[in-house]
C-alpha positions in Angstrom: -17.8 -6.5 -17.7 -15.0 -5.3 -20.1 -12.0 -8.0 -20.8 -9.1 -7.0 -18.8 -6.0 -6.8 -21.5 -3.1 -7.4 -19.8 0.8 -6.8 -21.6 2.7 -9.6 -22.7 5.8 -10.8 -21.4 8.0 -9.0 -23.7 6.2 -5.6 -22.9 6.5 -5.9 -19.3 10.6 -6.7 -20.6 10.6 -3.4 -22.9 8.7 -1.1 -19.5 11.8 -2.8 -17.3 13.9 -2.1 -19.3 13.2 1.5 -19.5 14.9 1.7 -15.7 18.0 4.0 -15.0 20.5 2.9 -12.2 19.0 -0.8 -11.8 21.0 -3.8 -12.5 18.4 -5.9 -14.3 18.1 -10.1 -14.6 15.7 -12.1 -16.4 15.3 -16.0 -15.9 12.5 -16.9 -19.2 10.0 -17.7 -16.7 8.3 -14.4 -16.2 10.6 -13.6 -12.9 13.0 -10.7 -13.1 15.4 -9.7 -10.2 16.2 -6.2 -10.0 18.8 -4.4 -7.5 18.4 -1.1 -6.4 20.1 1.2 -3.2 21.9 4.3 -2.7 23.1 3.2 0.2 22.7 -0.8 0.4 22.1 -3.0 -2.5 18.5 -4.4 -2.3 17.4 -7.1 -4.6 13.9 -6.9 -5.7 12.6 -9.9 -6.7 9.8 -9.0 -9.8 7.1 -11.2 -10.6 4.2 -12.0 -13.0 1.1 -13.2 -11.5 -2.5 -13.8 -13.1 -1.8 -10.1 -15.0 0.0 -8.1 -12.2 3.8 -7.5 -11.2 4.9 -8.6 -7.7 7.5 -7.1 -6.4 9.5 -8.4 -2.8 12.2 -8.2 -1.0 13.0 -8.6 2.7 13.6 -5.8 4.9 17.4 -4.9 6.7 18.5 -7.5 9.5 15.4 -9.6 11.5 11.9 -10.0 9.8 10.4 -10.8 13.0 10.3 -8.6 16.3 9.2 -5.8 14.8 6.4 -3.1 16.1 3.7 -3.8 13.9 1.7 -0.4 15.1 4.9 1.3 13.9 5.8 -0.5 10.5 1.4 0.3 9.6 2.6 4.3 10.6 5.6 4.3 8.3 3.4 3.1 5.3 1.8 6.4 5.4 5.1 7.6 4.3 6.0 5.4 1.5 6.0 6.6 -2.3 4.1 4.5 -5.1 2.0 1.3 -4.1 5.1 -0.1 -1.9 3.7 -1.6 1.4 5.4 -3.0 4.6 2.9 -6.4 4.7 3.0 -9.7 6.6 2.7 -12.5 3.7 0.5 -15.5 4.2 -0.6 -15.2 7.8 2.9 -14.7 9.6 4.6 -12.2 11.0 7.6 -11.9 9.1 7.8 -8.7 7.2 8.5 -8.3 3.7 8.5 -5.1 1.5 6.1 -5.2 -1.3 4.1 -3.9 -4.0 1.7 -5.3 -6.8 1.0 -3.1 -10.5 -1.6 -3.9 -12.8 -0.7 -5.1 -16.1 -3.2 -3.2 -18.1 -2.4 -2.1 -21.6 -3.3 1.1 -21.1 -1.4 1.6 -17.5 2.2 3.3 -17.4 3.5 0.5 -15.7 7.8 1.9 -15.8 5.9 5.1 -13.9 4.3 2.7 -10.7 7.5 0.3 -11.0 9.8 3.5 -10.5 7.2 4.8 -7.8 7.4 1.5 -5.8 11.1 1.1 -6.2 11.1 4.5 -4.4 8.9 3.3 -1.6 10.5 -0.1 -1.5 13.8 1.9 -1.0 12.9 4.3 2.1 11.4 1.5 3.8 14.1 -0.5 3.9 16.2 2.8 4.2 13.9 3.7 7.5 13.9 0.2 9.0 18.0 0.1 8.6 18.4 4.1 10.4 20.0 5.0 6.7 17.8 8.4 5.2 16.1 8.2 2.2 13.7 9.7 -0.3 11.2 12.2 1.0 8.0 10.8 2.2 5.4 10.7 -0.1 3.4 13.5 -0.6 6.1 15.7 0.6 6.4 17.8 -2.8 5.5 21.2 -2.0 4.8 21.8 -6.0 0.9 20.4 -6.4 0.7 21.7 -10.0 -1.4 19.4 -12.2 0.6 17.8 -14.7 -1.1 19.2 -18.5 -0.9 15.6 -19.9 -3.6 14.0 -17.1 -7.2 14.2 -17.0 -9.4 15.5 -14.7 -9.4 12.7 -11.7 -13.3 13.1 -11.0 -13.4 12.6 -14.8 -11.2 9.9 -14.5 -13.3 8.3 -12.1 -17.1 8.8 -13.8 -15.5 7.5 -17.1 -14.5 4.3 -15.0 -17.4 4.0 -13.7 -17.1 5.5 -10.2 -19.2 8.4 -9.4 -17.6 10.7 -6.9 -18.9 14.2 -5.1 -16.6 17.1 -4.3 -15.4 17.6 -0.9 -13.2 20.3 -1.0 -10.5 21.3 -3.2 -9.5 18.8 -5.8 -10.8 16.2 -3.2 -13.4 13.9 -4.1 -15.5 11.0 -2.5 -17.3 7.9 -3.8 -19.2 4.7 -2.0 -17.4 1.8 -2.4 -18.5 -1.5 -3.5 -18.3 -3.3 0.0 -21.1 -6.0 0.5 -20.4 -6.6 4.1 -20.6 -3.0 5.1 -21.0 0.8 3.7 -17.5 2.3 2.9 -16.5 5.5 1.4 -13.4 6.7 -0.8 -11.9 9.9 -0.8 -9.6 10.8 -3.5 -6.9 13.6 -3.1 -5.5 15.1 -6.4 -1.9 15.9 -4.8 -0.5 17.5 -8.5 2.7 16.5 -9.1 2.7 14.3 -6.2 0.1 11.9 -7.5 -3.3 10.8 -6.5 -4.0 9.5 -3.1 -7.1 7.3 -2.6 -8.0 6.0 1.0 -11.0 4.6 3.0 -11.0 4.9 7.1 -11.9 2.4 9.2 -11.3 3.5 12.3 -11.1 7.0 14.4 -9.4 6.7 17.6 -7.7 8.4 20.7 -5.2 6.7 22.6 -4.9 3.3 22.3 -3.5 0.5 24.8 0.1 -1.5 23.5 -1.5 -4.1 23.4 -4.5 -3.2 21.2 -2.2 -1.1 18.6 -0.1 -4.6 18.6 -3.2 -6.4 17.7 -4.4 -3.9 15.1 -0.8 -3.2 13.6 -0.6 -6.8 12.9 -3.8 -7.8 11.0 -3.8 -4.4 9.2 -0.3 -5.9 7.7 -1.7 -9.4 7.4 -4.4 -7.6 5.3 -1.4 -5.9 3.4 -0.3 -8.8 2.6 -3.1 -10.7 1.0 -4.6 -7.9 -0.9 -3.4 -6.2 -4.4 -2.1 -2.7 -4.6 -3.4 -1.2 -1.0 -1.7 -0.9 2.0 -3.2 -0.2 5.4 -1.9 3.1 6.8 -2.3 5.1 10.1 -2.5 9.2 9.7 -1.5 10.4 13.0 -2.5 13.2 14.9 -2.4 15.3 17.9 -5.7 14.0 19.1 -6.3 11.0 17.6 -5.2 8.7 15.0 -6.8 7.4 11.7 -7.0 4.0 10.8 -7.5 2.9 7.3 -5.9 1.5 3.7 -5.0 3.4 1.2 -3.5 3.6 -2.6 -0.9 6.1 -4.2 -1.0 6.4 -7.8 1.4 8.8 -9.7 0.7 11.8 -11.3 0.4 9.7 -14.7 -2.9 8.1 -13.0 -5.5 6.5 -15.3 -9.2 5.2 -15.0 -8.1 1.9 -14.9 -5.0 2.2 -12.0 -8.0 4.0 -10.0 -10.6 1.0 -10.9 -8.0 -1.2 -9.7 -7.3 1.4 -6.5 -10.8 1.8 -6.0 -11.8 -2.1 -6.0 -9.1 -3.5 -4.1 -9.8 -0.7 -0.9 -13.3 -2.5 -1.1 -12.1 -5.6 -0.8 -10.0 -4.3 2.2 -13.4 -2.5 3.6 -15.3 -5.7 3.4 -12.2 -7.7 5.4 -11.4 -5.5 7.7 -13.7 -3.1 9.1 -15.6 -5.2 11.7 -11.9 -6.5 12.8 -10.6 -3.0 13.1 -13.5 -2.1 15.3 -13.2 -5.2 17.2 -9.3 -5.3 18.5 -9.3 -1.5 18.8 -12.1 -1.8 21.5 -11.3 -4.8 23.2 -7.9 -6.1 24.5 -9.5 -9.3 25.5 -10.1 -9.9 21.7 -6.5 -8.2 21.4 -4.9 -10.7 23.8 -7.0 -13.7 22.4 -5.8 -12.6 18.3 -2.0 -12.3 19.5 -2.3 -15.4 21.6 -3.5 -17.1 18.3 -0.9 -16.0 16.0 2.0 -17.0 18.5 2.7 -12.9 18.4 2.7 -12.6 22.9 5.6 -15.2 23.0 7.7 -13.2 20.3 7.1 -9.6 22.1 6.9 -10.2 25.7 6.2 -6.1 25.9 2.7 -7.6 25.1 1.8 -10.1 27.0 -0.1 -8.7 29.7 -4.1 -8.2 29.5 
């Protein structure tokens, strides 16, 4: 396996500082605080951690009391590798993203795409209106300066297979269960990759409480994905997912591609579980302490 270079602190200083519109603070212990908002101020709290870049902040008003089903949906929507998550096991929300500190990733190009994300979440959760959801650019040209994703992803070691128009897939390196990728080259938009977990139809309240919440638990414990929920007319998609600029590189999607099968391995047999059962459901929530904060569950 190839040593992971990671930049120094006074890179990571020089790529932060390369910001427009951010009012900047550094302490000397590798945490920054940055504040952002159009229409609130936001302070982002930035920092290093065994060679990546947390960002956090807390959402607008209560962290608790919130639909998880709902805050999983508006993920979808977010730009960059921002995430709605529930850190270490509770249900308190935060807003989040993590960026590799490679040497050869464009680390100002994800910290400006999560600030984005970071920004309409807590925009969406306050009512204000913010950037357009991700993916929303209607211009899907390919940007001249990167290379070929399915390129990309062979010289990273990754195989893939077309599916359809700049859409690829490739198995991912589960060990609990067989997973599969599929990268969509969205042009100036970026590069989504994603793995589903789950197809299904209507669900009860009570399972989509169940699901919502360890999808964000998952979130919370895992590096650069964020669980997601595509829906549609007839049924609804369950899975994690990772948006990577238009600048993408082999190693953001080595990174991308690893850490959605870590979240295969952790999550799939869960997923399956609460989405079929609301006895497990009940028995999860009941667990977590989740049925006496949202009463609207507590039947089953």
């Amino acid at each position: 396996m190839t040593q992971r270079t990671t930049l120094s602190e006074s890179a990571i200083e020089s790529q932060l500082q390369r910001l427009e519109n951010c009012d900047l603070q550094h302490d000397d212990n590798g945490h920054w605080t940055l504040v952002i908002g159009e229409h609130d101020e936001i302070e982002v709290d930035l920092r290093v951690d065994d060679g990546w870049l947390r960002l956090d902040t807390a959402p607008p008003g209560p962290t608790q009391g919130h639909d998880p089903w709902r805050l999983v949906c508006l993920n979808r929507q977010l730009h960059g590798t921002a995430k709605l998550a529930y850190p270490s096991q509770c249900a308190q929300v935060r807003l989040r993203s993590e960026i590799p500190l490679d040497d050869d990733v464009d680390v100002a190009h994800l910290l400006i795409d999560a600030l984005l994300g970071i920004e309409a979440g807590y925009n969406a959760l306050s009512g204000a209106t913010g950037a357009a959801p991700a993916g929303a650019d209607s211009d899907h040209t390919i940007p001249d300066s990167r290379e070929d994703v399915a390129q990309l992803c062979v010289t990273a070691g990754w195989p893939v297979r077309a599916k359809g128009d700049r859409t690829w897939s490739t198995t991912l390196a589960c060990t609990r269960t067989y997973q599969q990728a599929t990268l969509f080259d969205e042009g100036n938009s970026g590069v989504l990759v994603r793995t589903d977990l789950l197809h299904c139809g209507e669900l009860s309240e009570l399972c989509r409480h169940a699901l919502g919440s360890v999808l964000l638990s998952a979130s919370g414990s895992l590096r650069m994905v964020r669980a997601s929920v595509a829906s549609g007319e007839e049924e609804s998609v369950v899975g994690f997912e990772v948006r990577i600029p238009e600048s993408c590189s082999g190693a953001e999607l080595i990174h991308a591609l690893a850490a959605l099968s870590v979240a295969g391995d952790l999550c799939s047999a869960e997923v399956a579980l609460l989405a079929q059962s609301e006895t497990i459901a009940h028995e999860y929530l009941d667990l977590r302490g989740q049925l006496r904060e949202n009463s609207a569950v507590q039947g089953g």
